[in-house]
N, C-alpha and C positions, 0 to 999 in steps of 0.2 A: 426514587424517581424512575429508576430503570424496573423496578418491577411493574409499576402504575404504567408505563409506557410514556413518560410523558418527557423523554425525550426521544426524538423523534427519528424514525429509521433510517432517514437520511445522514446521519451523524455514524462517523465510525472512527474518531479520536476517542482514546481514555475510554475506552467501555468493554469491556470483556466478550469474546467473540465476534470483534471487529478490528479492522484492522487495516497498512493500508491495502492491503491484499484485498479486501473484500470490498472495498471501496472500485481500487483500478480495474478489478475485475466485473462488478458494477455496470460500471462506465462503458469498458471495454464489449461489454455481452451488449449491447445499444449499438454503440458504432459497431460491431461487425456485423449483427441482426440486419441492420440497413445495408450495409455493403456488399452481402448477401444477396439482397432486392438490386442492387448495384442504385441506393440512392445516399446520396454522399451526404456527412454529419458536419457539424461543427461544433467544438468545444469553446468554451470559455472560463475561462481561471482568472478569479479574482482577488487582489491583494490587500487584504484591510492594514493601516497605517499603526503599527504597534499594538494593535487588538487588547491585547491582554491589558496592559498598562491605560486604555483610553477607556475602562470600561467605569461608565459614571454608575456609584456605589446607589444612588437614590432610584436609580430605574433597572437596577438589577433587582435593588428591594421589593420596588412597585412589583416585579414580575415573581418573586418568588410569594408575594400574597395574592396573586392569580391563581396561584397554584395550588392554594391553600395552605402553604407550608405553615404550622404551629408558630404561635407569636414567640412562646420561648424561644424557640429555635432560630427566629429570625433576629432576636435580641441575641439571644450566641453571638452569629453572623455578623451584627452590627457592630459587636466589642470585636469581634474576631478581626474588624477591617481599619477601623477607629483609627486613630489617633498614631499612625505609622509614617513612619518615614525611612530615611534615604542618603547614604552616603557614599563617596567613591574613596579608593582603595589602592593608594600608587605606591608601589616598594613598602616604605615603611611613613609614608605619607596619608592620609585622612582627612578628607573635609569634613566639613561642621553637616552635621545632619539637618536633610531640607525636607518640610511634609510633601508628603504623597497623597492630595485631594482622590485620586482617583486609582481606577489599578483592581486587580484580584493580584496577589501575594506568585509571581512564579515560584517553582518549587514546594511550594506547600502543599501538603494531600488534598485540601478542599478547595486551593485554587484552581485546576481546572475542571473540578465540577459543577463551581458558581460559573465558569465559563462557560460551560455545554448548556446553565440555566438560560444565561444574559443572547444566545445565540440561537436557541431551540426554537423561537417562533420564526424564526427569517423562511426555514421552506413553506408553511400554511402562508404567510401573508404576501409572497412573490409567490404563490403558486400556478403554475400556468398549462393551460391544455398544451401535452406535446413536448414538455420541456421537463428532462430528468435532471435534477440537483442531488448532487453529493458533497457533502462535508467531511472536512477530517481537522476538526479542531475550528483553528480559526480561515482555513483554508474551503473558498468556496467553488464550484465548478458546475456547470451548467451545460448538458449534452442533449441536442436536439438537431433535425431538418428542418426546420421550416423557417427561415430569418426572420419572420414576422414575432413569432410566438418568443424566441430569443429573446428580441427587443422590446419586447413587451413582460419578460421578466425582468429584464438589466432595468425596463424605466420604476417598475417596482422595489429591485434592489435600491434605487437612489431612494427612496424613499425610507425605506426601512434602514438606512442607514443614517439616513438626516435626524430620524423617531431616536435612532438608540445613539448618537453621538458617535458612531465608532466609521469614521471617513475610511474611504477606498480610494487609492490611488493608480485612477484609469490607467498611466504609462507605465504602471505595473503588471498589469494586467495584461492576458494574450489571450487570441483566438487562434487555435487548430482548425485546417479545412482537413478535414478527410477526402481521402479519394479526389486528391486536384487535379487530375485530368478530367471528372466531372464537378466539382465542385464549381458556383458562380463567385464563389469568396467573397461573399457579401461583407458590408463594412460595420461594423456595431459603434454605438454610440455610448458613453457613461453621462449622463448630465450634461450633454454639447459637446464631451472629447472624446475625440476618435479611441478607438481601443487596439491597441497595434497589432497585427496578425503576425505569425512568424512563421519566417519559409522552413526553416530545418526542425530537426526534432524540439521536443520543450520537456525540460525535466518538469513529472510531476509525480510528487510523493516522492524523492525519488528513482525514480524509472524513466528514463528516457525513452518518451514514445513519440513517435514519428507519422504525418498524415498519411503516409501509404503503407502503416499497418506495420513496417517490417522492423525484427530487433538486432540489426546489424551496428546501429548505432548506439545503442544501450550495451552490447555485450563487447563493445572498444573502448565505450567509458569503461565499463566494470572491471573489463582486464587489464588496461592500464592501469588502474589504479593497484589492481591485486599484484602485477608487477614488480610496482612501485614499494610496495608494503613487503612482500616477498625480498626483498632487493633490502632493502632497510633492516628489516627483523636479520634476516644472515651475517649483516653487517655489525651488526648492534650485537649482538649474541653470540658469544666464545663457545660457548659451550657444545662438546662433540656427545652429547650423550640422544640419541634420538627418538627418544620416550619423550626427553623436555621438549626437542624443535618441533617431532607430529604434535604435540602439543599446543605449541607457541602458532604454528602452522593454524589449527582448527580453530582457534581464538581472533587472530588479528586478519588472517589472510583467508579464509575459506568463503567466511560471510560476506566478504566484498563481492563473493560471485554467486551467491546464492539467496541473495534479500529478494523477497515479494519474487520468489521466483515459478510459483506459478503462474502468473502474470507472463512469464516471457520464455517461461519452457521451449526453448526454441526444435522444431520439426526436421529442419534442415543441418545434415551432419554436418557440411563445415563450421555452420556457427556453432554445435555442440564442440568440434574438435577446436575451436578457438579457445572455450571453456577447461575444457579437459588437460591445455597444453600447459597451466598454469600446475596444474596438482602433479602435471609430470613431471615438470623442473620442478619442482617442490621436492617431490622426493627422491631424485637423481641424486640435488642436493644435500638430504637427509643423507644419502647413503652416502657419499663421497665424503662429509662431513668426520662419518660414523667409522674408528678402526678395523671395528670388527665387523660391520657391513662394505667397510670398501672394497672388498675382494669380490665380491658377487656382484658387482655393478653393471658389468658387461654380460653377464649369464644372464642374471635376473629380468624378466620382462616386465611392463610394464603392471600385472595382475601381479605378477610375483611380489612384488615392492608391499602394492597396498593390504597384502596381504599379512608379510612381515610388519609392519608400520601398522595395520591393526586398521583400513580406511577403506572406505565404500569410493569409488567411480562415483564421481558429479554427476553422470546421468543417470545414475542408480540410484543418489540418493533426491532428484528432481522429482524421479517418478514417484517416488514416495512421498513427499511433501505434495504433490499434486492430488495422490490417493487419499492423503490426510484430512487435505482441506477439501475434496470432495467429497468423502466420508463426514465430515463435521454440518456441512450442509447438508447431507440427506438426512440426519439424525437432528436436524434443528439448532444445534450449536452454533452457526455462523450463519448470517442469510442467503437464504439461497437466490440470489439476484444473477440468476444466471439458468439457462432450459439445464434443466434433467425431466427426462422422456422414465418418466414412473409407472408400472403397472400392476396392476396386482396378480400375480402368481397363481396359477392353479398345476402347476408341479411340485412336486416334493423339497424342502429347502427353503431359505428366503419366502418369504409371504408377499415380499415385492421385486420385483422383478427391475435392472436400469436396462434402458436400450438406448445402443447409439443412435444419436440422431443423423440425419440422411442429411450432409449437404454438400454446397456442388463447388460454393468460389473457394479459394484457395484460404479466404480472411478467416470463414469461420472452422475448416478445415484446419487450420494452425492454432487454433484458440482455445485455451481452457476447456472447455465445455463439451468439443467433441472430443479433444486428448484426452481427458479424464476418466470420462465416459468408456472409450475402448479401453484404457486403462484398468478400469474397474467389470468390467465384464470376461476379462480374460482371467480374471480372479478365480482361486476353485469357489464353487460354492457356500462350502462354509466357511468360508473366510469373508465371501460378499454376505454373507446371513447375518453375522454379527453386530449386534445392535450397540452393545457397547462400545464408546469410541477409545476407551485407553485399552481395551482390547483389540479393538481392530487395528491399532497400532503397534502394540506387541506383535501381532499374529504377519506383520510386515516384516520384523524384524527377524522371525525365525529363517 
């Protein structure tokens, strides 16, 4: 299916060089494009009612013989779905198993591919002038300026959603105003119900992103939580040997602050230095822990440390993940839904050339696309030349 194209490139769940990184980032190259123009966006995120489990088996089939999928294979699929069912699981307690009419299997390997099947047509048939949708599974989102063209995809979402049995439940659903100091916040409708707009941030994917662009709120969730986990793991764990805690450290506590983080690579050092304060106590702790590191605690600086502990600076290692997934989208790996300013080279090196692009408000200045960009120019040249991507990842690390 993913070689034929036929599912569709608004989809970035369960597919190989998608992700939700490339999705929010997506999204986010639209709203700040317009913010830029200083014309204000709105989002919509829409929540379908148990997706997975309401998907009817007989108009998944109908769709996958649109597709021309081979009758064997849809006879597979059909025992594969057949005749299942369903029980719950309390202590040492067990109900009687009850069928499952309906449903693709969670957890099974071909369950969320029939998924990505039974969902693929929803962007062609809400398609609409002015209105970008992005998927990520069963999770729908729709970024445009003009309220008109909005609501004239949402009255097609009702539609397409009536056709496939799979209900949306409007007070689930939110609309983001960008930029409300100009935004008019216009009100959207699902089927006659209001669709509720929300003033503060909205986690999406999650990332907490906020109408005025800024990740102040995103990186107080993130570090609370990394706190909390930091705070726990030390407690929970006797052990003074600090091979295992930088360990335990990079496993449970680091990725709390580094999901989808080029997404929210933040420009402004305080919010870096809010980032940063968590891997300090992190390994204060290591060290204080540590007998034979507790001596040096008060010498040692803060490079000193991650140096012994064997660990890259948070913003060292952003930069690089920003590099990575910029690099992956110039080489066609991940889409590139987002400007890179490409030329072709008539000096020695690289055959192509990236140039930053020129812009002036502060949204796209902060954004993926021009950070990467200067990121990747200040690169020496053979290392920007590099067409291989698990090369040009080593060549980061030297």
């Amino acid at each position: 299916m993913f070689d034929n194209n036929l599912i569709p490139p608004e989809q970035h769940g369960f597919l190989k060089g998608r992700s939700v990184t490339s999705n929010l980032i997506g999204a986010l190259e639209i709203i700040t494009t317009l913010a830029e123009k200083s014309v204000p966006a709105d989002t919509i995120c829409f929540d379908f009612r148990k997706a997975f489990d309401k998907v009817l088996r007989s108009i998944l089939l109908s769709k996958l013989k649109k597709l021309n999928c081979p009758e064997f294979l849809i006879s597979w699929i059909t025992s594969f779905l057949s005749d299942r069912s369903m029980s719950v699981l309390i202590g040492n307690c067990k109900s009687s198993p009850v069928p499952t009419p309906s449903g693709v299997p969670q957890g099974s390997v071909l369950g969320p591919t029939l998924f990505l099947v039974m969902i693929a047509d929803l962007p062609s048939f809400c398609q609409t002038d002015g209105v970008h949708c992005f998927l990520f599974a069963d999770d729908v989102k729709i970024v445009g300026s003009d309220p008109a063209c909005l609501q004239s995809f949402i009255d097609k979402l009702v539609v397409w959603s009536r056709e496939n049995c799979l209900p949306i439940a409007p007070d689930k659903c939110s609309v983001t105003h960008f930029l409300p100091h100009l935004n008019p916040k216009q009100q959207y409708f699902f089927d006659g119900t209001a669709i509720p707009s929300t003033s503060g941030p909205v986690r999406d994917l999650g990332v907490m992103v906020s109408s005025d662009l800024s990740w102040d709120e995103h990186i107080k969730v993130c570090t609370r939580k990394a706190y909390s986990a930091l705070y726990c793991l030390l407690k929970a764990i006797k052990s003074n040997n600090p091979t295992v805690l930088t360990r335990l450290y990079t496993v449970y506590v680091r990725p709390l602050l580094e999901f989808a983080s080029p997404v929210f690579n933040p420009t402004l050092k305080r919010q870096a230095k809010e980032l940063e304060k968590i891997q300090k106590l992190a390994t204060r702790r290591i060290f204080f822990r540590s007998p034979l590191l507790r001596n040096y605690l008060s010498s040692f600086h803060y490079s000193d440390r991650l140096k012994v502990l064997n660990l890259e600076s948070l913003s060292a290692r952003r930069k690089r993940f920003d590099l990575k997934y910029f690099h992956q989208a110039l080489v066609g790996l991940t889409p590139r839904n987002f400007e890179i300013n490409v030329r072709k080279s008539i000096t020695r090196g690289s055959s192509m050339k990236v140039f930053v692009p020129g812009y002036k408000s502060k949204y796209k200045r902060s954004f993926f696309s021009y950070r990467a960009a200067r990121f990747f120019t200040k690169l020496p040249r053979s290392v920007q030349s590099i067409s291989k991507h698990k090369a040009f990842v080593a060549s980061l690390l030297v």
